[in-house]
C-alpha positions as CSV (number, residue, x, y, z in Angstrom):
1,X,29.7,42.4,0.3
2,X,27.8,41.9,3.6
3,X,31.1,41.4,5.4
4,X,32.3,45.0,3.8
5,X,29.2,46.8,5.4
6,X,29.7,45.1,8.7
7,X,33.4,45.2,9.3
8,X,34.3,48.6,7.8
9,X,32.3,50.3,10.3
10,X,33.5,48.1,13.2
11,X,36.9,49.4,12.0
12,X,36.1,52.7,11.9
13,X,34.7,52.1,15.2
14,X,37.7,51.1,17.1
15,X,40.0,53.3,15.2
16,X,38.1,56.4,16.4
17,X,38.0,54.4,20.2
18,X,41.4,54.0,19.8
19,X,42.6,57.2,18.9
20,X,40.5,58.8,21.7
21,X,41.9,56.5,24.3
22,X,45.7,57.6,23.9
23,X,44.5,61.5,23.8
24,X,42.4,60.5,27.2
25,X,45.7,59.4,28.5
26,X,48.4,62.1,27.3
27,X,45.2,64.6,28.3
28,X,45.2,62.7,32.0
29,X,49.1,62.3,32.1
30,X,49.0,66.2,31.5
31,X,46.3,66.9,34.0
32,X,47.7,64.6,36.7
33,X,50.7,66.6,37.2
34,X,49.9,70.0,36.6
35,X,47.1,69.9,39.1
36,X,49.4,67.6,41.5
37,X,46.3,64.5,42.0
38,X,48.3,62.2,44.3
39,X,47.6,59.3,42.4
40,X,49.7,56.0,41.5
41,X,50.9,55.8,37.7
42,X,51.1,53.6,35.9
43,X,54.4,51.8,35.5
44,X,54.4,50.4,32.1
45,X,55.6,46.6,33.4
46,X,54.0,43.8,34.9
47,X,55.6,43.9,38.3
48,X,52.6,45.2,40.5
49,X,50.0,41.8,40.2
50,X,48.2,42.9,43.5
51,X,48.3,45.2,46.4
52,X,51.3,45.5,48.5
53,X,49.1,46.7,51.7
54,X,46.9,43.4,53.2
55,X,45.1,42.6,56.6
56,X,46.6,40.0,57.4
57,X,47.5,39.4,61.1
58,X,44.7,38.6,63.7
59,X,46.0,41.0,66.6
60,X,46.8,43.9,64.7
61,X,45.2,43.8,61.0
62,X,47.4,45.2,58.2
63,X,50.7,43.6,57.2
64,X,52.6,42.6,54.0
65,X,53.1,39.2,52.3
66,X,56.5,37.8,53.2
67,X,59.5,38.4,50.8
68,X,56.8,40.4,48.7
69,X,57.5,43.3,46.2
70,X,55.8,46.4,44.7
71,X,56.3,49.4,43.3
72,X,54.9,52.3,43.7
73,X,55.2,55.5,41.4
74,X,53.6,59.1,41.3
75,X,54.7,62.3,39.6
76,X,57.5,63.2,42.1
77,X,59.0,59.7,43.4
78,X,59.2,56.1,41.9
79,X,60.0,53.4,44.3
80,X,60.6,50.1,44.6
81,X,59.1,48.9,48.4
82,X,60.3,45.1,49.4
83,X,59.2,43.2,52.8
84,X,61.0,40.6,54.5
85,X,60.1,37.3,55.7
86,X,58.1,38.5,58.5
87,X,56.2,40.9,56.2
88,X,57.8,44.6,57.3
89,X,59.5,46.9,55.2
90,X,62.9,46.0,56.6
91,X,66.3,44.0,56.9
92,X,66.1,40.3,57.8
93,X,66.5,40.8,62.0
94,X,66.9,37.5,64.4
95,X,65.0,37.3,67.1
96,X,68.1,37.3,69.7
97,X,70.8,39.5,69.1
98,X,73.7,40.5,71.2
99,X,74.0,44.2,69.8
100,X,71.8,46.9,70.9
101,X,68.8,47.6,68.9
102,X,65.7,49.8,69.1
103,X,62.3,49.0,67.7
104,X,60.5,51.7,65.4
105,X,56.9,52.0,65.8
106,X,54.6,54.2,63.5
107,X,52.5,54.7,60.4
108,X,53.6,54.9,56.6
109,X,56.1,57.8,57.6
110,X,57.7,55.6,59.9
111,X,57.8,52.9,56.5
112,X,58.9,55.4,54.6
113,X,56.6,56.3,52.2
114,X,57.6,57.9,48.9
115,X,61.5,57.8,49.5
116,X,64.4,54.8,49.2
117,X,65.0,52.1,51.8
118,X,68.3,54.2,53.2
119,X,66.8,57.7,52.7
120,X,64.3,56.9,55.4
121,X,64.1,57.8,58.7
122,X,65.6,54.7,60.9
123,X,67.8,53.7,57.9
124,X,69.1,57.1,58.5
125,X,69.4,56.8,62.4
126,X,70.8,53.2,61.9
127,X,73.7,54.5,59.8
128,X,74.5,57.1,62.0
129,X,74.6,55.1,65.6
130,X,75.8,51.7,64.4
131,X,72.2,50.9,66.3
132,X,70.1,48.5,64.4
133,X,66.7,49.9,64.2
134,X,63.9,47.3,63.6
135,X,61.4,49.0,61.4
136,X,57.9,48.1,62.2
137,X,55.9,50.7,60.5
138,X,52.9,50.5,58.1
139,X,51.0,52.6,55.7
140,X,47.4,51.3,55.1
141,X,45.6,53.0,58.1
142,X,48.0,52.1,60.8
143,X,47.5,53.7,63.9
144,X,48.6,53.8,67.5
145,X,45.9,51.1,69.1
146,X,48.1,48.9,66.0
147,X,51.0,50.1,67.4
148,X,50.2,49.0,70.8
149,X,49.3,45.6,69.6
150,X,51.9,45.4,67.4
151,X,54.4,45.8,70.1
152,X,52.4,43.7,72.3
153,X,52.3,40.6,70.3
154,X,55.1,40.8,68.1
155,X,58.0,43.8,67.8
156,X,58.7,42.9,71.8
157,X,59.5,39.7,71.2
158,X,62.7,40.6,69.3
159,X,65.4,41.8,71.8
160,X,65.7,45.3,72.2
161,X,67.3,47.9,74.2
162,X,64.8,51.3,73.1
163,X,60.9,51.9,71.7
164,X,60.8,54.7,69.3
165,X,57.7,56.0,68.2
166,X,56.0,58.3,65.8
167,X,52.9,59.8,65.8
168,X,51.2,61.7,63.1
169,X,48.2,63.6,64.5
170,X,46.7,64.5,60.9
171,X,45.4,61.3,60.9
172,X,46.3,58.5,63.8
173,X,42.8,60.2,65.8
174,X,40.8,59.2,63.1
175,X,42.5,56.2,62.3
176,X,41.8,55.2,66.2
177,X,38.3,56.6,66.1
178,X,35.8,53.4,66.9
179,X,32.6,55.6,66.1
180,X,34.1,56.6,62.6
181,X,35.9,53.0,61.9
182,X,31.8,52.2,61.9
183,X,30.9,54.3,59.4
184,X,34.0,54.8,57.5
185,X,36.1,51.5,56.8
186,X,34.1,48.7,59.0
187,X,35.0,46.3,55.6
188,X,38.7,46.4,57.0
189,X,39.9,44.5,59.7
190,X,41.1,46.3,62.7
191,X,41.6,46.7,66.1
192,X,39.8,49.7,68.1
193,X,39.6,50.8,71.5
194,X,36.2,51.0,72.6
195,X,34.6,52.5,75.5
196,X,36.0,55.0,78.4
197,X,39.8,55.6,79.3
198,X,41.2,53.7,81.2
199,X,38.6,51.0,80.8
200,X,39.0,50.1,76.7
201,X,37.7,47.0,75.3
202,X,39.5,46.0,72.3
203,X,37.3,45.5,69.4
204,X,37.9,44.5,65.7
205,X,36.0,45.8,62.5
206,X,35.2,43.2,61.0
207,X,34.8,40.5,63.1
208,X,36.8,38.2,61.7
209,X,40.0,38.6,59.0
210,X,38.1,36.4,56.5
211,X,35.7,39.5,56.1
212,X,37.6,42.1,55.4
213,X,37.9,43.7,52.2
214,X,42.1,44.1,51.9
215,X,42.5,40.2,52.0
216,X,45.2,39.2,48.7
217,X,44.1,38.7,45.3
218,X,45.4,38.2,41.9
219,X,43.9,40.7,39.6
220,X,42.4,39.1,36.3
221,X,44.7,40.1,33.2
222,X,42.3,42.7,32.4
223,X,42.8,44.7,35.7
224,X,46.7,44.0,35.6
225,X,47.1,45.7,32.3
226,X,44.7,48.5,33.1
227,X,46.6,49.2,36.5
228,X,50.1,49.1,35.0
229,X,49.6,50.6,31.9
230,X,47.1,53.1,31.9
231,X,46.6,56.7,33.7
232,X,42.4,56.3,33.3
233,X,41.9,52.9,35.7
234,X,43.9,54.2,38.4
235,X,42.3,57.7,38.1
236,X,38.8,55.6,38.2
237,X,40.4,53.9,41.2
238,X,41.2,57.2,43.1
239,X,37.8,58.6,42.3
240,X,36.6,55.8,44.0
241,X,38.5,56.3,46.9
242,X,37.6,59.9,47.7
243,X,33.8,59.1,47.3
244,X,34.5,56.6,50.0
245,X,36.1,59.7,52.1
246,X,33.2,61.3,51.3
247,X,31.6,58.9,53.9
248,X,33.4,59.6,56.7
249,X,30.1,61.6,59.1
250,X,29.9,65.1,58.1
251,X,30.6,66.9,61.4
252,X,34.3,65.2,61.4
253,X,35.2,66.1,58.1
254,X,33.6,69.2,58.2
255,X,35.9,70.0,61.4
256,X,39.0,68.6,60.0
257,X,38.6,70.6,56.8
258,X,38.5,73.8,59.1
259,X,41.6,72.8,61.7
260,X,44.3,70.7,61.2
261,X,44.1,67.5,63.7
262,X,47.1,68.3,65.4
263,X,44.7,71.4,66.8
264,X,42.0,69.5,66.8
265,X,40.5,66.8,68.5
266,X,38.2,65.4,71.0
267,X,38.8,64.2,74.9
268,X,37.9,61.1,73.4
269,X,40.5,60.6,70.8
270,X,43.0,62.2,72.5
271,X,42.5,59.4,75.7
272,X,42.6,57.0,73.4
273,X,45.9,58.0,72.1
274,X,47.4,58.5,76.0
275,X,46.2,54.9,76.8
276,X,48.4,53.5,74.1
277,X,51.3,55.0,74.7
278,X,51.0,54.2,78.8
279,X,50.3,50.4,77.6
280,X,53.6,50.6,75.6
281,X,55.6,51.6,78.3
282,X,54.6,49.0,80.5
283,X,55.3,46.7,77.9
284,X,58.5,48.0,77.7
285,X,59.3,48.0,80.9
286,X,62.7,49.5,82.2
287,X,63.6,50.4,78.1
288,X,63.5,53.9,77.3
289,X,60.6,55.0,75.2
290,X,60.8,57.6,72.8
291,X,57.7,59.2,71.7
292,X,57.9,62.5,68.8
293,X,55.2,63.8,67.1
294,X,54.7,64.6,63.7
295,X,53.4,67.7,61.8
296,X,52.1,67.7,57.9
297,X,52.5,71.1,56.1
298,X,49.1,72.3,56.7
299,X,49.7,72.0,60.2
300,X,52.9,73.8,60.0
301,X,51.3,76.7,58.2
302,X,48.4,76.8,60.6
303,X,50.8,76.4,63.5
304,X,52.4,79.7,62.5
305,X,48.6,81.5,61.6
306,X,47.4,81.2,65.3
307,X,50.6,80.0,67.2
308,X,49.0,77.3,69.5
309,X,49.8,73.7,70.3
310,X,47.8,72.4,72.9
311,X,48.7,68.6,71.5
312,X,52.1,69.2,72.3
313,X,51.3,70.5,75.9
314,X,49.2,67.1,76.5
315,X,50.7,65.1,74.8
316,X,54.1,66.1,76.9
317,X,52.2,65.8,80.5
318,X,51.6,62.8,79.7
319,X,54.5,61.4,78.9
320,X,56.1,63.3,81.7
321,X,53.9,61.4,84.0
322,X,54.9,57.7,82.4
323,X,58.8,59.2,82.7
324,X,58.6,58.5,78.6
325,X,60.4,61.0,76.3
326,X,58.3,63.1,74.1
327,X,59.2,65.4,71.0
328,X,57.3,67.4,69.4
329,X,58.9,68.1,65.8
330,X,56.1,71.2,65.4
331,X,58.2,73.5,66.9
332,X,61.6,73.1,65.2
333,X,59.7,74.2,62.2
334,X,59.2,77.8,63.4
335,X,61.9,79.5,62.1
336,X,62.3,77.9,58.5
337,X,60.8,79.6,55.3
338,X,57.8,78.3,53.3
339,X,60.4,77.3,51.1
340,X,62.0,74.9,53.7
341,X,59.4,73.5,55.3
342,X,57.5,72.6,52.0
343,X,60.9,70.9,51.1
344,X,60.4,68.5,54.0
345,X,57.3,66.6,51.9
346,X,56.7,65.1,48.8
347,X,54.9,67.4,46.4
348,X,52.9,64.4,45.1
349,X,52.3,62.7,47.8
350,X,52.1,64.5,51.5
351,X,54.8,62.4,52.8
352,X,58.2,62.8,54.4
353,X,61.2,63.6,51.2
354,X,64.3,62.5,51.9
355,X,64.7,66.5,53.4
356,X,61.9,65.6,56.0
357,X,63.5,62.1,56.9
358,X,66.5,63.9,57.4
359,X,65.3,66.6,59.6
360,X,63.5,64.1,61.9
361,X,66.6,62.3,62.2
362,X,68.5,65.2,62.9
363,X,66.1,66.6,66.0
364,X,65.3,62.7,67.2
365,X,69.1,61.8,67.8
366,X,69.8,65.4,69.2
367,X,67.0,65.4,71.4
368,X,66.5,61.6,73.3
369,X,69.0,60.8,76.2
370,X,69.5,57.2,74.4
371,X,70.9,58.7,71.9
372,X,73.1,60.9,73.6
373,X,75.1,57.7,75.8
């Protein structure tokens, strides 16, 4: 009788939990889309057990595991993302190779974020020339002091004939920032430039790999079920997340909510930025450099609002002085419709669609002389 007075409740009890747990999910499943939250869904197997995203190399910080696989799905795209043995998104490439080939430097649109392996841009690039293109970019807060020491201590070792590389304004300045990598991600490790152009020191938050927060880890069977087969942990996680942007000192986020970062950033930043792509050049030595500049849609729109682009200007004298290549992909936007230019990005995600990719590739082989031999 005592055991009918304890358990009936206790099954009542999970029941009612029960129940309310799947309407919190069809209600979030709902929600999610119709309000277009860039968040990860779940993807009902077990094949994500960790992170795909780690710092793991002591010059330039974030890398993946070798031979590692993840999949990645949101409302608008569902992809399967593999690295090879060196840990990039890309082909197996030697070391030495007879046949002309150009290394790709860049952030997660250079990775290709969001779309399939030959949808992206130097998949795209490498079908079209018979060039292989050795894909070295990385999501995770990748930026262009990683870039430089990327090059520097690993992408130049494999032969190659160009250096093509992308830079996304709308968030490579603060990615770079030193004074906001101390408030604002100092658990990650990563390399910064700190001090006065020309006269960086190279610094690393943390100070040593061991410390840093995106290190590898199994997650406990709890975490592994809750992160592949439910919308409420990864919402949890996300909420997470933008408390932590939350962090980043007011005055910056308060600027970049006003003015897109392609119109918008400090001497500072922007030297920081020059001096990486003058230390790539001399790395590269005699090898063209290509260097092309990347707008997001709200920098498209605000580009058309007040018709200025003083990046661009810079950002060309510069590269004008190094005898480097620069394209700025702002302006071949002018004359498409909102339509178009919203096509270019992933509804759910802010990243390059397979229309974007395309229309990079389209302007970038037009545009550098390498491409034109």
């Amino acid at each position: 009788m005592l055991k009918k007075y304890i358990f009936k409740p206790l099954k009542n009890l999970i029941i009612i939990f029960g129940i309310t747990f799947i309407l919190l999910e069809i209600v979030l499943a709902i929600y999610i889309r119709t309000a277009e939250i860039k968040i990860e869904l779940p993807t009902y197997t077990f094949q994500n057990t960790q992170n795909f995203w780690f710092d793991l190399n002591e010059d330039f910080g974030t890398i993946h595991l070798p031979n590692d696989v993840y999949r990645q799905k949101k409302y608008c795209f569902d992809v399967v993302y593999e690295s090879n043995s060196k840990g990039f998104r890309d082909a197996e490439r030697e070391v030495i190779a007879e046949t002309k080939r150009v290394v790709a430097l860049g952030d997660s649109f250079t990775e290709g974020i969001g779309v399939q392996v030959e949808d992206r841009l130097t998949n795209l690039l490498e079908q079209e020339t018979a060039i292989p293109h050795l894909n070295y970019g990385l999501a995770g807060n990748f930026g262009p002091t990683q870039y430089f020491m990327l090059y520097k201590t690993l992408a130049r070792e494999y032969t190659h004939e160009a250096v093509l590389v992308g830079i996304l304004p709308s968030n490579d300045f603060i990615d770079d920032d030193y004074e906001i990598g101390l408030r604002f991600g100092s658990d990650r490790y990563r390399p910064f430039l700190k001090g006065n152009y020309p006269n960086f020191e190279m610094v690393y938050h943390t100070d040593s790999i061991h410390k840093s927060k995106a290190l590898p880890r199994k997650q406990n069977f709890i975490n592994k079920v809750l992160k592949n087969f439910t919308n409420s942990y990864n919402m949890y996680n996300y909420m997470r997340v933008m408390r932590r942007v939350k962090a980043i000192p007011q005055d910056k986020l308060l600027e970049a909510s006003k003015v897109p970062s392609y119109f918008n950033y400090s001497e500072k930043q922007f030297n920081r930025m020059r001096y990486t792509i003058e230390e790539i050049k001399k790395l590269a030595g005699n090898r063209p450099v290509m260097i092309y500049s990347i707008p997001i849609e709200k920098e498209i729109k605000a580009y058309r609002e007040h018709g200025k682009n003083p990046l661009g200007k810079e950002l060309k004298a510069v590269c004008d002085s190094i005898n480097v290549e620069y394209l700025d992909l702002l302006p071949k936007t002018e004359n498409f419709t909102e339509e178009e230019y919203k096509a270019l990005f992933l509804s759910c995600d802010g990243h390059w669609s397979e229309a974007g990719n395309a229309f990079a590739k389209k302007h970038i082989e037009s545009y550098f002389s390498y491409y034109k031999k």
